[in-house]
C-alpha positions as CSV (number, residue, x, y, z in Angstrom):
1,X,116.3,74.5,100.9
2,X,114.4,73.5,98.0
3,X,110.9,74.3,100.0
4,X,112.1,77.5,100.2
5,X,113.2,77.7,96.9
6,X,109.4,76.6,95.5
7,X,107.8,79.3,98.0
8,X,110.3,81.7,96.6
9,X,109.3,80.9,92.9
10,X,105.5,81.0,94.0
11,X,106.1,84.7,94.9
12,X,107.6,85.1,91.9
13,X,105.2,84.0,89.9
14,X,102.1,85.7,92.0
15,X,104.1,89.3,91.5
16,X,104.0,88.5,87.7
17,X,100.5,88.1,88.1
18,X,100.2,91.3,89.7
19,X,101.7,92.8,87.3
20,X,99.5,91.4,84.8
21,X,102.1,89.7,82.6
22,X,100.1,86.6,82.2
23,X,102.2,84.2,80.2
24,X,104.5,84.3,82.4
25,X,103.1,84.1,85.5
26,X,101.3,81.1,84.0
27,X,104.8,79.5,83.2
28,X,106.1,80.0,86.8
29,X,102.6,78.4,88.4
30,X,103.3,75.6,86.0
31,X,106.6,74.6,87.4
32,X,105.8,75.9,91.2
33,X,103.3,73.5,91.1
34,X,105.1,70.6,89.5
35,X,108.2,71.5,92.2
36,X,105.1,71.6,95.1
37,X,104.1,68.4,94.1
38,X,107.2,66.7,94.1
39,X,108.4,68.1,97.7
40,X,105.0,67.3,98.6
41,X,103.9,70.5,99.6
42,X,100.4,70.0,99.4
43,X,99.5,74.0,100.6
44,X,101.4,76.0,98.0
45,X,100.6,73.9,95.2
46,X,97.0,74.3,96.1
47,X,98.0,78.0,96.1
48,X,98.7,77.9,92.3
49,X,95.6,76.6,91.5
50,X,93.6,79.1,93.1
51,X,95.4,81.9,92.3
52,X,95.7,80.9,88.2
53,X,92.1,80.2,88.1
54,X,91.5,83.6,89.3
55,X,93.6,84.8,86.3
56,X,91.8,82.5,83.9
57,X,88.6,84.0,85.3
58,X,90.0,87.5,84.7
59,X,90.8,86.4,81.0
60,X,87.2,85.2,80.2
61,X,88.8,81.5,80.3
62,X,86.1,80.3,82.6
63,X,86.2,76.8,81.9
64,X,89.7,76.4,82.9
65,X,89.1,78.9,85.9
66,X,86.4,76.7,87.2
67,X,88.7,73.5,86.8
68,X,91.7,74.7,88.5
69,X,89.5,75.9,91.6
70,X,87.6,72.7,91.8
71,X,91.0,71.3,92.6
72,X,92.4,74.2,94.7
73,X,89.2,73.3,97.0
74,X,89.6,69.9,97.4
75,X,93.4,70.3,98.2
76,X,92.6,73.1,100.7
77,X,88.9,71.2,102.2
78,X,91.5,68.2,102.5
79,X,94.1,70.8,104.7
80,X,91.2,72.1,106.7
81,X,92.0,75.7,105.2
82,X,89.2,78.1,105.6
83,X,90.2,80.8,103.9
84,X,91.5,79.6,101.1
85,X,88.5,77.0,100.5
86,X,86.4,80.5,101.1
87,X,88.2,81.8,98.1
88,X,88.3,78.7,95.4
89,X,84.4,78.7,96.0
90,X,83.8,82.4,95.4
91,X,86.2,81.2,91.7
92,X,83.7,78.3,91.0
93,X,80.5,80.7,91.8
94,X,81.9,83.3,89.4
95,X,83.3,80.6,86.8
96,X,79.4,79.9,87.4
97,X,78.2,83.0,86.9
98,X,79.8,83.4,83.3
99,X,78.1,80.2,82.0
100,X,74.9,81.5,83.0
101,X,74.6,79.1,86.0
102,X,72.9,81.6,88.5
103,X,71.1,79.4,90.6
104,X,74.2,77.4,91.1
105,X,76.3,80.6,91.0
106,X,74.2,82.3,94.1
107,X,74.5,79.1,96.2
108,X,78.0,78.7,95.6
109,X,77.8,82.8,97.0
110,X,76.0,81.4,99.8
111,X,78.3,78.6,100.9
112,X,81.4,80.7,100.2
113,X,79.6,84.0,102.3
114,X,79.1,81.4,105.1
115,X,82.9,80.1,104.9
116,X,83.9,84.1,105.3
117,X,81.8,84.7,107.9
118,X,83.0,81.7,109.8
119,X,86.4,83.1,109.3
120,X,85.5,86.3,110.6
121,X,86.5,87.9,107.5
122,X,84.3,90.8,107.1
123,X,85.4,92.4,104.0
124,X,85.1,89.5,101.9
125,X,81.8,88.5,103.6
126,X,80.7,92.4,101.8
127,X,82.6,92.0,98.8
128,X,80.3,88.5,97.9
129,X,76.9,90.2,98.9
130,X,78.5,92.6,96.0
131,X,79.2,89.9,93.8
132,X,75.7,88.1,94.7
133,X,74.1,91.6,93.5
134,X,75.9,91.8,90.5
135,X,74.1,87.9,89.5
136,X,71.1,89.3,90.5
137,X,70.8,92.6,88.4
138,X,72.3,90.1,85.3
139,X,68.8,88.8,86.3
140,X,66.5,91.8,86.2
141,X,65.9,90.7,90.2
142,X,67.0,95.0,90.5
143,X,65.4,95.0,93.8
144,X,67.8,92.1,95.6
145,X,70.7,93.1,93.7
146,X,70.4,96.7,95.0
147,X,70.0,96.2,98.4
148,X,72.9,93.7,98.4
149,X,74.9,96.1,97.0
150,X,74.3,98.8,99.4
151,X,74.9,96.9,101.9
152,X,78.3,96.4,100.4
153,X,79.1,99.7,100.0
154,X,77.7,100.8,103.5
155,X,80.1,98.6,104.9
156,X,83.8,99.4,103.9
157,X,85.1,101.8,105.5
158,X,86.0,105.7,104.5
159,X,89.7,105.1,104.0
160,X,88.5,102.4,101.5
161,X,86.8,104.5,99.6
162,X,88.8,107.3,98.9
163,X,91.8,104.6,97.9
164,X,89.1,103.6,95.1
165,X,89.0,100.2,96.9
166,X,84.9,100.2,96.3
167,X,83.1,102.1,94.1
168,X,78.8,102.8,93.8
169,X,78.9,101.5,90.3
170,X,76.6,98.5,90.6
171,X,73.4,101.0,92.4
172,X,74.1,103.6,89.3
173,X,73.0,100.3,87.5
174,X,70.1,99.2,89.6
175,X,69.0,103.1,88.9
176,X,68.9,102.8,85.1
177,X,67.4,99.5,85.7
178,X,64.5,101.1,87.3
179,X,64.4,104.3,84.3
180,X,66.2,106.6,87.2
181,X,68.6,107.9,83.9
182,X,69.4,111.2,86.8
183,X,70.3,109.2,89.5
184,X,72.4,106.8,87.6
185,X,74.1,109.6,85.7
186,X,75.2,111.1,89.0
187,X,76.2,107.8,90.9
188,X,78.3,106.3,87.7
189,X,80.2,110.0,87.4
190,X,81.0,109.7,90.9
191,X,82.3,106.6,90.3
192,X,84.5,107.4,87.6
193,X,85.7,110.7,89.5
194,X,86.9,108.2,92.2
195,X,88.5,105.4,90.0
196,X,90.5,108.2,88.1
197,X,92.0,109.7,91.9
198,X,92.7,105.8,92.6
199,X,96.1,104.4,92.6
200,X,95.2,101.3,91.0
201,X,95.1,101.1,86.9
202,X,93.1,98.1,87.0
């Protein structure tokens, strides 16, 4: 019973997280973890960790971010979890990213594109070549980071789309980037028509 009670708590504190009432969520990873940790439950204690530093990455806190997926990966590399090793890279590339790491950030991509891949997960394979081209337009490198994001955006599906799920953003950028003030103008309207049909405030 008390397993069950630190997956319940876990849940908990993952649905405070998505509703964006940080400190508390925060508060509930806390003592998950320290409960995880004392039942041994290696697997949902790596859970907090991954999922907190994605919240510290969403608050700009990318040092602790970075820190808290470095040891979500070892704890899930150790459980042979590919998934969720897939994920705590793609933190530490992005934790990269904000420090101004790119070479280290776009390998990190790499190695956590090649973990999705391997886990057949196709939508996260296309949401990194996304994140890869956002890195690369940070760059001025407009001509990878527009193709990458294409390719993105060719691949999710229609249903996606209109849920607001993906937008074309990023190749409104890589227009301006190349003096297309039209063609960005159009795509980033477009964009902003579908976030404001989409049922997520985020």
């Amino acid at each position: 019973m008390p397993l069950l009670v630190a997956h319940a708590d876990y849940n908990i504190a993952y649905l405070y997280y998505l509703r964006g009432e940080y400190t508390r969520a925060i508060e509930l990873y806390s003592a998950t973890r320290e409960h995880c940790h004392t039942l041994g439950d290696a697997y949902h204690q790596g859970l907090c960790d991954l999922d907190q530093s994605e919240m510290y990455l969403e608050l700009n806190l990318s040092e602790e971010g970075a820190h808290l997926a470095r040891r979500a990966f070892d704890t899930f590399q150790q459980l042979g979890m590919g998934y969720e090793t897939a994920k705590a890279v793609t933190n530490l590339a992005i934790a990269s990213s904000h420090h101004g790491d790119t070479e280290f950030a776009l390998d990190l991509f790499l190695q956590a594109r090649a973990l999705f891949t391997r886990e057949r997960n196709e939508a996260l394979t296309a949401t990194i070549d996304l994140y890869q081209a956002l890195v690369f337009y940070q760059e001025g490198r407009l001509a990878e980071a527009r193709a990458l994001s294409e390719s993105a955006f060719r691949f999710f599906p229609h249903r996606a789309r209109r849920k607001g799920r993906i937008v074309p953003a990023p190749a409104g950028s890589h227009s301006l980037g190349y003096g297309h003030g039209e063609e960005a103008r159009r795509v980033c309207l477009a964009a902003i028509q579908k976030l404001e049909q989409a049922k997520h405030p985020h």
